[in-house]
Biotite code that builds the C-alpha atoms (Angstrom):
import biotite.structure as struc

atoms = struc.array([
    struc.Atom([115.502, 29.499, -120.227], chain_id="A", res_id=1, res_name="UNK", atom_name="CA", element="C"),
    struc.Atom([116.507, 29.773, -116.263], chain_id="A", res_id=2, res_name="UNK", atom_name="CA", element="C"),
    struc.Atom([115.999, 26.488, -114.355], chain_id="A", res_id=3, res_name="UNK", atom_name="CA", element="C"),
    struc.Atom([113.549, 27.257, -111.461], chain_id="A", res_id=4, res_name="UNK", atom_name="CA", element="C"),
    struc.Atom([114.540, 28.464, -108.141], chain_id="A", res_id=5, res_name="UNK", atom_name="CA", element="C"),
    struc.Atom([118.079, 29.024, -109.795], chain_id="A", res_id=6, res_name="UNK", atom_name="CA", element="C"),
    struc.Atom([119.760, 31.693, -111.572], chain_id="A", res_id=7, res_name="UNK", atom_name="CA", element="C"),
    struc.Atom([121.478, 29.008, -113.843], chain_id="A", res_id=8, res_name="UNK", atom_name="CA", element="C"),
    struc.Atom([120.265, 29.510, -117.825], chain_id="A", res_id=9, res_name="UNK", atom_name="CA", element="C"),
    struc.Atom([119.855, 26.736, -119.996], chain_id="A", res_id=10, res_name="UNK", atom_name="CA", element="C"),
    struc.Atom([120.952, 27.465, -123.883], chain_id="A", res_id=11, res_name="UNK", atom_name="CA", element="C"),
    struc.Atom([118.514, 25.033, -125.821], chain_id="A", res_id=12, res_name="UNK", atom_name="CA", element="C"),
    struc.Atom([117.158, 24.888, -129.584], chain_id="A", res_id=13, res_name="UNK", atom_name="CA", element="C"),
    struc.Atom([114.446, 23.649, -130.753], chain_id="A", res_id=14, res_name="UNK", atom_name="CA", element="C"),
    struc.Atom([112.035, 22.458, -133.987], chain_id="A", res_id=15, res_name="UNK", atom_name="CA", element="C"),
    struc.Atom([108.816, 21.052, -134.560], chain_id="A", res_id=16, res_name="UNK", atom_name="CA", element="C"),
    struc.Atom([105.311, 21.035, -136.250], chain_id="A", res_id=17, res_name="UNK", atom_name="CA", element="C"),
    struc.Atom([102.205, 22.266, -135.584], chain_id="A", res_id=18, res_name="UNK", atom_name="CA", element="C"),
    struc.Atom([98.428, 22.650, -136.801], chain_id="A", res_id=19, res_name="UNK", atom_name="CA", element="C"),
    struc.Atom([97.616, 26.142, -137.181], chain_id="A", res_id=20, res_name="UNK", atom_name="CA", element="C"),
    struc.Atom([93.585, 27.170, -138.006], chain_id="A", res_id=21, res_name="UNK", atom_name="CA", element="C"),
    struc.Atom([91.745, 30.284, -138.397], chain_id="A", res_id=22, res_name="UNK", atom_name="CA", element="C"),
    struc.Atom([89.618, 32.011, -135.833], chain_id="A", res_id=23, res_name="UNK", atom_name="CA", element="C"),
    struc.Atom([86.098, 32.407, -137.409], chain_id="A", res_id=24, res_name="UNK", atom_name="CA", element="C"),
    struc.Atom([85.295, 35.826, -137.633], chain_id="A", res_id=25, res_name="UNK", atom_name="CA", element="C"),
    struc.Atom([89.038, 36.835, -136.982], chain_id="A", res_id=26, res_name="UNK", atom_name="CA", element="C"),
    struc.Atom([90.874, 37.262, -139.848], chain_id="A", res_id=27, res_name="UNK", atom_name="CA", element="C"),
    struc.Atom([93.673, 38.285, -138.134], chain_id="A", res_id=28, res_name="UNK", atom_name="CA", element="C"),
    struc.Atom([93.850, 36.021, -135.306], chain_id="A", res_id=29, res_name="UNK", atom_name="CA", element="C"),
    struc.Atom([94.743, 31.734, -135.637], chain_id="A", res_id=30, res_name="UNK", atom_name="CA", element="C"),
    struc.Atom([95.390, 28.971, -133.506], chain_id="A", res_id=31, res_name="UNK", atom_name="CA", element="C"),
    struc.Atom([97.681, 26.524, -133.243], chain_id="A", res_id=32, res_name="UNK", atom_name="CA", element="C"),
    struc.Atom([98.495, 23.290, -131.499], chain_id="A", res_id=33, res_name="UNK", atom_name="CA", element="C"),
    struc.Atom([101.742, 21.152, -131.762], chain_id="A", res_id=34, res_name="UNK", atom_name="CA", element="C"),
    struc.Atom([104.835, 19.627, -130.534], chain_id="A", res_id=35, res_name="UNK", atom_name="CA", element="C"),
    struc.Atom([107.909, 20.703, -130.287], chain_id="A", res_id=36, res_name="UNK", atom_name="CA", element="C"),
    struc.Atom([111.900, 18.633, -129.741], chain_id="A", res_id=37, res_name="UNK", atom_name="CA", element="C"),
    struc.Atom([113.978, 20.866, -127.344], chain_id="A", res_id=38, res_name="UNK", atom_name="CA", element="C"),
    struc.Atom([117.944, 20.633, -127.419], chain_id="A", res_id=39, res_name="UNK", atom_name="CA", element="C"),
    struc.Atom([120.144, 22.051, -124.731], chain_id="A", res_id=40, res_name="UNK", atom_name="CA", element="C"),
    struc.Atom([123.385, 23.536, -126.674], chain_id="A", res_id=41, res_name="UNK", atom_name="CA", element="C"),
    struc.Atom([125.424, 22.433, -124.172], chain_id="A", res_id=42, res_name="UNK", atom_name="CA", element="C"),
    struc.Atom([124.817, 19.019, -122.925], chain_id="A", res_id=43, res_name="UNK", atom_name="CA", element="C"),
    struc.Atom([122.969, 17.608, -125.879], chain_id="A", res_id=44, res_name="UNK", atom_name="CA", element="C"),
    struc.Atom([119.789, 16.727, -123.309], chain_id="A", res_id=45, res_name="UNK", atom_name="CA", element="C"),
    struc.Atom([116.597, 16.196, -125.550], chain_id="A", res_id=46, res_name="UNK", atom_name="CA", element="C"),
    struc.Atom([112.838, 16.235, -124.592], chain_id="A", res_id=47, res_name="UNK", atom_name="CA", element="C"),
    struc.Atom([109.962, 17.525, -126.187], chain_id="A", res_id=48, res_name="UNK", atom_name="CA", element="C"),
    struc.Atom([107.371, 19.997, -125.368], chain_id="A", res_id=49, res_name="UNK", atom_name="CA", element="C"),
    struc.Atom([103.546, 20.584, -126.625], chain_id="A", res_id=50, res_name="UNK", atom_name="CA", element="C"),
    struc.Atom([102.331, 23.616, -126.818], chain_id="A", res_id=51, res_name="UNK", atom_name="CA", element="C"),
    struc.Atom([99.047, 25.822, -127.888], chain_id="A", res_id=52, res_name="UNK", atom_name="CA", element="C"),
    struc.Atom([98.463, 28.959, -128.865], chain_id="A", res_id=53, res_name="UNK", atom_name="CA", element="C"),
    struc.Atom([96.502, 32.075, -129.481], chain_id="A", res_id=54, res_name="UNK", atom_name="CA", element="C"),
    struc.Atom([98.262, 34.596, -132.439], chain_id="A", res_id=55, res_name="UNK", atom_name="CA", element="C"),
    struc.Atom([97.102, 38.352, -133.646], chain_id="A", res_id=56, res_name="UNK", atom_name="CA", element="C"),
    struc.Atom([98.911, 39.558, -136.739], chain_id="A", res_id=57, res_name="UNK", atom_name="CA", element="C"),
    struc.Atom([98.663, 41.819, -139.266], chain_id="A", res_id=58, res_name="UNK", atom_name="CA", element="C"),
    struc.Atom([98.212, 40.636, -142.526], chain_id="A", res_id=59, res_name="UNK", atom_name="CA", element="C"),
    struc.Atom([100.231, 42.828, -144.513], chain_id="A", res_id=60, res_name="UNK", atom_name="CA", element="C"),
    struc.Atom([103.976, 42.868, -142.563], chain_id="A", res_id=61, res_name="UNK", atom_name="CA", element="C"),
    struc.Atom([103.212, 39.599, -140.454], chain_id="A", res_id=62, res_name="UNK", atom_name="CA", element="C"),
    struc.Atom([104.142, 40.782, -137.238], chain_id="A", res_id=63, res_name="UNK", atom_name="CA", element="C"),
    struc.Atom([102.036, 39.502, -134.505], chain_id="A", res_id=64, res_name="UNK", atom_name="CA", element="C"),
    struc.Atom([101.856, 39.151, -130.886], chain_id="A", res_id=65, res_name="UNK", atom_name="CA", element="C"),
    struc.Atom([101.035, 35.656, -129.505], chain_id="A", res_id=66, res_name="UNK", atom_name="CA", element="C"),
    struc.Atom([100.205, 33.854, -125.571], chain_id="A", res_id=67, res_name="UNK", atom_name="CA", element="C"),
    struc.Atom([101.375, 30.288, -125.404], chain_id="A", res_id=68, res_name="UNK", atom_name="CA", element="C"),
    struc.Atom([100.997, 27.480, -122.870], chain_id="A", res_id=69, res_name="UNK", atom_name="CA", element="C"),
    struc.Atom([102.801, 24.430, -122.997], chain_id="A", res_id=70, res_name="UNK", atom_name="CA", element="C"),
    struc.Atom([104.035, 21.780, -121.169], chain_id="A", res_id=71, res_name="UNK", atom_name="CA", element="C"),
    struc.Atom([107.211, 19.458, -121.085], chain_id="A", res_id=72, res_name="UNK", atom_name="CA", element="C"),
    struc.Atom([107.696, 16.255, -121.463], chain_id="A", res_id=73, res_name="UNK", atom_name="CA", element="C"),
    struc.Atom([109.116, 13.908, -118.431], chain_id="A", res_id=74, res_name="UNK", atom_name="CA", element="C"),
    struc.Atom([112.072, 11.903, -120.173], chain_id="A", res_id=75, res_name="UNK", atom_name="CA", element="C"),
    struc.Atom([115.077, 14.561, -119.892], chain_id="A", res_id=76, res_name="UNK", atom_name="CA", element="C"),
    struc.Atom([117.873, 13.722, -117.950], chain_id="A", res_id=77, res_name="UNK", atom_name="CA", element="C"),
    struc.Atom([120.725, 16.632, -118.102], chain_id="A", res_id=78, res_name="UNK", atom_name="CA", element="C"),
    struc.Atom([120.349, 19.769, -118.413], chain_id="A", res_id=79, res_name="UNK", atom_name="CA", element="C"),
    struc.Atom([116.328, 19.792, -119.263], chain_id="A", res_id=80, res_name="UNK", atom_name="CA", element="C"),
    struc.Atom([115.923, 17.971, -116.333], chain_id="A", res_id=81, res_name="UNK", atom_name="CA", element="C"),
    struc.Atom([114.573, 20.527, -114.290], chain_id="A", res_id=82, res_name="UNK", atom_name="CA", element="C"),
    struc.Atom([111.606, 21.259, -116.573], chain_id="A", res_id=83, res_name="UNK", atom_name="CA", element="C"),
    struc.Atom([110.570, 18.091, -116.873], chain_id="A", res_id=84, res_name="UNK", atom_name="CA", element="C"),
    struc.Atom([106.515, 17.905, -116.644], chain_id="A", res_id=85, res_name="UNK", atom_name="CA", element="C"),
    struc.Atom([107.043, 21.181, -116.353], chain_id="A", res_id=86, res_name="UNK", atom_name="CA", element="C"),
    struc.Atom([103.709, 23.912, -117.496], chain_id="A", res_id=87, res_name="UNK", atom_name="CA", element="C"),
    struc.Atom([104.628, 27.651, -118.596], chain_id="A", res_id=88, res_name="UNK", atom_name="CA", element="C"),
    struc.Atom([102.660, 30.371, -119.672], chain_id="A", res_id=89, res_name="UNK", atom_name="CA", element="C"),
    struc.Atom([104.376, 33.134, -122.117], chain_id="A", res_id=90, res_name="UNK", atom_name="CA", element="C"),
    struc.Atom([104.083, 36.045, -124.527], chain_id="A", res_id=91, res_name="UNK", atom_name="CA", element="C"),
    struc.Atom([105.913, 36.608, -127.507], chain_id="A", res_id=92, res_name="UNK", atom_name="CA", element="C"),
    struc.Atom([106.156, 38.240, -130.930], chain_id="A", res_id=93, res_name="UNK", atom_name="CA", element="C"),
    struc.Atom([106.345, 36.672, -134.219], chain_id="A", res_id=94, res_name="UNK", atom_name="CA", element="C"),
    struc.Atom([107.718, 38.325, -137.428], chain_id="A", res_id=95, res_name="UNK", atom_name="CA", element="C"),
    struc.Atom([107.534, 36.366, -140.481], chain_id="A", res_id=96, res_name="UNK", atom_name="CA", element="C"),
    struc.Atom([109.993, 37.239, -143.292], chain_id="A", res_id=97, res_name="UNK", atom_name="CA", element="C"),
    struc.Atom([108.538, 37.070, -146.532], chain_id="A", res_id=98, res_name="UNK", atom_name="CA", element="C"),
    struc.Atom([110.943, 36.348, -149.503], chain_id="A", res_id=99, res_name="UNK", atom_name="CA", element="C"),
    struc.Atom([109.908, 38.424, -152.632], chain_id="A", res_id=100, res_name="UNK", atom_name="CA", element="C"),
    struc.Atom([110.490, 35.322, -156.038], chain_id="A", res_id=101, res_name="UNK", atom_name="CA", element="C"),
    struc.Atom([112.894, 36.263, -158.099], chain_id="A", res_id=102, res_name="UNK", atom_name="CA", element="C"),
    struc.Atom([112.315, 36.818, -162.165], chain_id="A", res_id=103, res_name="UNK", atom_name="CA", element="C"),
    struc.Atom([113.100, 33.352, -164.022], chain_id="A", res_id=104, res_name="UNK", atom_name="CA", element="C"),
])
């Protein structure tokens, strides 16, 4: 991500868990709410993020398009820093890879 007001990017990984629910009357479409741990790659700085969101797939290849808000946590103190209590807005899309079982 670029740190606000700079053009400095911050290389950062991240993992987490979420609750993810059907739309009624959208087959196609779920929700999802959860949190998130963030990692900058290069100074080890750690926070955490939560996040919701709004995702439109299809059903058979799992590619989808998605919006997202979410907002960081306050405790960072490299890196992250910058973000911290920070809200964003986004897009994205999703592909899931599907692995086929193999015969026993």
């Amino acid at each position: 991500m670029t740190v606000p007001g700079t053009v400095q990017s911050v290389k950062m990984t991240n993992n987490g868990t979420g609750l993810v629910s059907p739309i009624p009357g959208y087959a196609e479409t779920v929700s999802a709410v959860g949190r998130e741990y963030v990692l900058s790659t290069e100074d080890g700085d750690k926070t955490a993020i939560t996040f919701h969101e709004i995702i439109r797939y299809d059903s058979t290849t799992f590619k989808g398009a998605g919006i997202v808000t979410a907002v960081f946590d306050r405790n960072a103190t490299g890196m992250l820093e910058p973000f911290n209590g920070m809200m964003v807005v986004g897009t994205y899309t999703l592909k899931i890879q599907m692995f086929e079982r193999l015969p026993e």
